[in-house]
Structure formats: C-alpha cells, structure tokens
C-alpha positions as CSV (number, residue, x, y, z in Angstrom):
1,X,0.0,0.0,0.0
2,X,2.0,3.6,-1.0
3,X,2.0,5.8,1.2
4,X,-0.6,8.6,-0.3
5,X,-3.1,5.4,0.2
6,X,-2.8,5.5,3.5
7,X,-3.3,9.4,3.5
8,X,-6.4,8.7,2.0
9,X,-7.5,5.9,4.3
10,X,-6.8,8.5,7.0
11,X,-9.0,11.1,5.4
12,X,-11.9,8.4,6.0
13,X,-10.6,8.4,9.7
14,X,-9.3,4.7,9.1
15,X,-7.2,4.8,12.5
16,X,-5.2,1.5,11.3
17,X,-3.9,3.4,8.3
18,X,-2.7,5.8,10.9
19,X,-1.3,3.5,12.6
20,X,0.7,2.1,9.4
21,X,1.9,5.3,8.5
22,X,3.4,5.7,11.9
23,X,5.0,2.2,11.9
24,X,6.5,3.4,8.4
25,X,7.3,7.2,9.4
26,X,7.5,7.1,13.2
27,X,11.4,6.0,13.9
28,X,12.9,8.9,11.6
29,X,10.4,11.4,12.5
30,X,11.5,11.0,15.6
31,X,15.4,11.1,14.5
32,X,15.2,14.2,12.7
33,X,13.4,15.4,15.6
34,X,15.7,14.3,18.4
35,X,18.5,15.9,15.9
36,X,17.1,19.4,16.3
37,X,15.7,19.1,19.2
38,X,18.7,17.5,21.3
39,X,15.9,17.0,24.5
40,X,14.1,13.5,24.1
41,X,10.6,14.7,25.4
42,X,10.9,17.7,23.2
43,X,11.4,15.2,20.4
44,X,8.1,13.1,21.3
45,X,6.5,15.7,21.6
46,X,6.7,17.1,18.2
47,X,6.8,14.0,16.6
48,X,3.1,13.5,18.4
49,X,2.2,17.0,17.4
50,X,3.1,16.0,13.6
51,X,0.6,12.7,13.3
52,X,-1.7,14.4,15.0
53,X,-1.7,17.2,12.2
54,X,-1.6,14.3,9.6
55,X,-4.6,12.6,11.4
56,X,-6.8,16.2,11.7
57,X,-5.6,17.9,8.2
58,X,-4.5,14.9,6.0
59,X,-5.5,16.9,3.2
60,X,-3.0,19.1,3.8
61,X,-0.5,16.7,1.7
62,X,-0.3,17.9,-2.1
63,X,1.1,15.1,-3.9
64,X,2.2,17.8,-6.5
65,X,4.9,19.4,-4.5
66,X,6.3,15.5,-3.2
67,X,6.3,12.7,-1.7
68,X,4.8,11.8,1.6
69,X,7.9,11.1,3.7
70,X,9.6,14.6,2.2
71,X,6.1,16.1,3.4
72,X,5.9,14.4,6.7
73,X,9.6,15.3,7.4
74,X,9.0,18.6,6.4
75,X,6.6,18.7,9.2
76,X,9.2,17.3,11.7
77,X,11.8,19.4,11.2
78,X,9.4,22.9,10.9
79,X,7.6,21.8,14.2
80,X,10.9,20.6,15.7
81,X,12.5,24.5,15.0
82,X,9.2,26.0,16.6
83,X,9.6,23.4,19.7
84,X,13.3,24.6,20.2
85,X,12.5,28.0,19.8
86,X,10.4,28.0,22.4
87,X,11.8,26.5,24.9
88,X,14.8,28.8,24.7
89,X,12.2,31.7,24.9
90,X,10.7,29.8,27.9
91,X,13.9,29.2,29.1
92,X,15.4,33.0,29.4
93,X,11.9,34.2,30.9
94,X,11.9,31.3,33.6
95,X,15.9,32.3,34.3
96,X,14.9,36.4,33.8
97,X,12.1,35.8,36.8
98,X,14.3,33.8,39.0
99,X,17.2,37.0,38.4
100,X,14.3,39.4,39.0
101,X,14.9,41.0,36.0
102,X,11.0,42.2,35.7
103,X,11.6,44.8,37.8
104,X,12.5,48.3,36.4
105,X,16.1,47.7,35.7
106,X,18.8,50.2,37.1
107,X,19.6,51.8,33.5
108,X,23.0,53.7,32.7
109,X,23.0,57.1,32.8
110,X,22.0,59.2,29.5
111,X,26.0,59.6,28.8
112,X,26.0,56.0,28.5
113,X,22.9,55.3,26.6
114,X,23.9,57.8,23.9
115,X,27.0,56.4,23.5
116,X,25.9,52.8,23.4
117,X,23.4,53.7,21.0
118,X,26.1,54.8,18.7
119,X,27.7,52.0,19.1
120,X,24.4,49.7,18.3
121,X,24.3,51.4,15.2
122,X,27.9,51.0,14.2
123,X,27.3,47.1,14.9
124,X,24.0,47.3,12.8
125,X,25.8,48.7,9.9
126,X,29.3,46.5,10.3
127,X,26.5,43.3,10.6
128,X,24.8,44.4,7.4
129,X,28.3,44.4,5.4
130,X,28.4,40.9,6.3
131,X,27.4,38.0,3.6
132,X,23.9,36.8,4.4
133,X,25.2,33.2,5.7
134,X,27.7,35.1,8.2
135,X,25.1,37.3,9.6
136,X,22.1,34.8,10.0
137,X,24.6,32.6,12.0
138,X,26.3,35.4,14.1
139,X,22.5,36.7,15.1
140,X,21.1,33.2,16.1
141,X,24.6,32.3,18.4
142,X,24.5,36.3,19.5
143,X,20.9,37.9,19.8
144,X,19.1,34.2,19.9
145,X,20.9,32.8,22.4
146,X,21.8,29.7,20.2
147,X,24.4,27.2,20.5
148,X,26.4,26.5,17.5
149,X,25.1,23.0,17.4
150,X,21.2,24.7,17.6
151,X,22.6,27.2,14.7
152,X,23.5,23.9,12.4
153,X,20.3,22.7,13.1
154,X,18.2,25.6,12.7
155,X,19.9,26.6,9.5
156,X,20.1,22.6,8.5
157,X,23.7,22.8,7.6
158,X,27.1,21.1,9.5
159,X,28.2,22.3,12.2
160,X,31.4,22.6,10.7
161,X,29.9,25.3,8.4
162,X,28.5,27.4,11.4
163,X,31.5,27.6,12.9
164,X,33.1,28.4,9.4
165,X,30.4,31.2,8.8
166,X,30.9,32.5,12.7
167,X,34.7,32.4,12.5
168,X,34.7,34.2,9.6
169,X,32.1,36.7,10.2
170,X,33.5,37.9,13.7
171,X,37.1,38.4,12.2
172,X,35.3,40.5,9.0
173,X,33.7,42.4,12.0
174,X,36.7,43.1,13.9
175,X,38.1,44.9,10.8
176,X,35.0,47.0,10.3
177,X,34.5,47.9,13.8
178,X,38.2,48.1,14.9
179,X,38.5,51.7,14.8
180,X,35.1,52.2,16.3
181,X,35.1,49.4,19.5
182,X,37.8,48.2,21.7
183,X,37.4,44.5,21.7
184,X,37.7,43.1,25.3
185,X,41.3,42.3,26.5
186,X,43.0,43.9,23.1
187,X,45.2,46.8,23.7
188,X,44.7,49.3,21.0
C-alpha cells in the first residue's frame, strides 16, 4: 500500500492506516526530531504533534509538491524549529524571573545610553556588510541565544559550516569595527 493510500484511508478516519503510516514514518520522525531538538521529550512531543496534524488535516498533503515522507519530514523538522525555539524563549523568561529582571532595571545614565546607542548602530551597519550566511549565523549564536550545534540545526547545515560562517564573520567584524570598539582584553 503507498504511502498517499494511506493518507487517503486516514481522510476516511481509518485509525489502522494511521497507525501504518506511523509504523513506516514514526522511527525517523523522531530522529530528525531528536537531531534538532537534542531534549528527548521535546522530540516526542513534536513528533506527536506532527501525526496528530496528519490525522486532523491529511489533506493538507499535495502530492504535486512530493512525496509523503519529504512532506511528513518537512513537518518534523518545521515543528521541531518551533519546539526549540520556544523552549529557549521559555527558558530566558523562567531564568529572567528567578534573576528578578521584571523589575524596572537600574539603567546607565543618559552619557552611556547615547554612547551605546552609537555603538548599536555601528554594529547594525558593520552586521549588514556581512554575507547573508555570516550574519544569520552570528544573530542566532549572538541575539538568539543559540548554541552552534542549535545554529547547524536551525539553518540545517554542519556544524562545521557554522563555525566556518561565525569564524569568519567575527574576524570580518573586527576589521570593520576596529577603529570604532575596543574589543575586550586587546590593547589598542
């Protein structure tokens, strides 16, 4: 039985069909999953989250744009990105209440502000001089709290490529912002 047979069986709320499709699909759903996700109940979850989608909206396959495991996948790995996502989110609020960051923070004075303003914009500008591979992976590991290994899977390239990209885009920023910033523990 192909697979887009069983899609249709599930349209007709054939649970057994479901159930065939997960034998099939279940084991690198849950791979790709565990891959992006690194936590294993993160993984299960999402993978859960996925048939249940195929079992409410199995219309939503078009056999036009591919195959069913590409499709399914696709829904893995999408679902997977949102689950890691967040969870970091969830994990910087839970650790900004515990620091009781909520509160009004002591800002710096308007001296300071001004002048780190300036330098925001200086970074802005250097980061848009960057290639578009470079920047996307500097922003996740920097502003998105990323690791490298989250960065790789996020982008869905090696790991060895991230830290290529980082490498690379951090020295290209030390030459662009060198005569603007003092880079911590360099003497100038």
């Amino acid at each position: 039985m192909t697979d887009a047979t069983l899609l249709e069986r599930i349209a007709r709320r054939e649970t057994e069909a479901l159930a065939q499709l997960y034998d099939r699909f279940g084991r690198p759903a849950y791979s790709l999953a565990r891959r992006v996700c690194v936590d294993e109940g993160l993984a299960e979850d999402v993978v859960q989250e996925v048939f249940l989608v195929v079992w409410r909206e199995p219309a939503r396959f078009d056999p036009a744009r591919g195959a069913v495991s590409s499709w399914l996948l696709t829904l893995v790995h999408h679902r997977a990105v949102d689950a890691v996502r967040r969870e970091a989110t969830r994990r910087r609020r839970t650790a900004a209440e515990a620091d009781g960051q909520w509160g009004v923070p002591a800002g710096p004075g308007a001296d300071q502000a001004a002048l780190g303003a300036v330098v925001a914009g200086q970074v802005r500008e250097a980061l848009g001089e960057l290639p578009a591979e470079q920047r996307e992976a500097l922003a996740l590991a920097y502003f998105g709290g990323y690791t490298q290994r989250e960065v790789a899977s996020l982008v869905g390239v090696p790991l060895g490529t991230v830290k290529s990209r980082m490498f690379s885009g951090t020295q290209k920023l030390r030459v662009l912002l060198g005569p603007h910033v003092e880079v911590e523990g360099e003497e100038r």
